[in-house]
C-alpha positions in Angstrom: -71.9 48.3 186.8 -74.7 45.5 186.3 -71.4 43.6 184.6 -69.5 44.2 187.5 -71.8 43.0 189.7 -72.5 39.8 187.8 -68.7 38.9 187.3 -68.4 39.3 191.0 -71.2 37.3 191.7 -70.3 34.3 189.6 -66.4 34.4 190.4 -67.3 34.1 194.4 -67.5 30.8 194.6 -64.3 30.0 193.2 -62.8 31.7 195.4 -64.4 29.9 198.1 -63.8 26.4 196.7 -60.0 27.0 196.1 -59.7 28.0 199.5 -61.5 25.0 201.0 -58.9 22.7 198.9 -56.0 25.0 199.7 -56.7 24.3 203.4 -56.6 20.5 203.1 -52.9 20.8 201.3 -50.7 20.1 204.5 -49.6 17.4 207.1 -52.3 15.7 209.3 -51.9 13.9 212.2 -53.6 10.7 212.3 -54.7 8.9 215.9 -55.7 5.5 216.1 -57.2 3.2 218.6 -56.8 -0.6 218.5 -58.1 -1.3 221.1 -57.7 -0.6 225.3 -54.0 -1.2 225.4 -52.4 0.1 222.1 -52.6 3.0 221.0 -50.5 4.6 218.1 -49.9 8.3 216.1 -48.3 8.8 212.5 -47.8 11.6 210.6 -49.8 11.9 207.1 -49.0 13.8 204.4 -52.1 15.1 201.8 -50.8 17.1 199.1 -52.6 17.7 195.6 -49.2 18.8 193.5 -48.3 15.1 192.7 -45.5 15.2 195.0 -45.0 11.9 196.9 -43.5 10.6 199.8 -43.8 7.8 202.2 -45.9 9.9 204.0 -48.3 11.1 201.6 -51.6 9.2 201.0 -54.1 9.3 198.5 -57.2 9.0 198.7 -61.0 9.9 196.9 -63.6 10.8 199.3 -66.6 8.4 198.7 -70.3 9.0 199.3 -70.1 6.8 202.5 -66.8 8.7 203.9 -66.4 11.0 207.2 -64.9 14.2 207.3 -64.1 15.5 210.5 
């Protein structure tokens, strides 16, 4: 039961991390500002299969970078 116990303890938190990259898979919508008078949208792809199109970016999050 101890084993059990253990196992389950240990195995939790990959779980949790492949969910938290499962949920970034997808396509984003990205709003930007120029300034007061234009203002555009585009589509983004982010996918983590190697798949690529002209929508997809890549990109490795950096110390400095926001998430939100």
């Amino acid at each position: 039961m101890l084993k059990n116990f253990l196992a389950c303890i240990l195995f939790l938190p990959t779980l949790v991390m492949a969910n938290l990259e499962q949920s970034l898979v997808g396509k984003w919508e990205c709003k930007g500002v120029e300034d007061e008078y234009f203002h555009h949208t585009s589509d983004i792809e982010y996918r983590d299969d190697g798949i690529l199109s002209e929508k997809s970016i890549v990109h490795q999050w950096d110390k400095d970078d926001d998430f939100y």
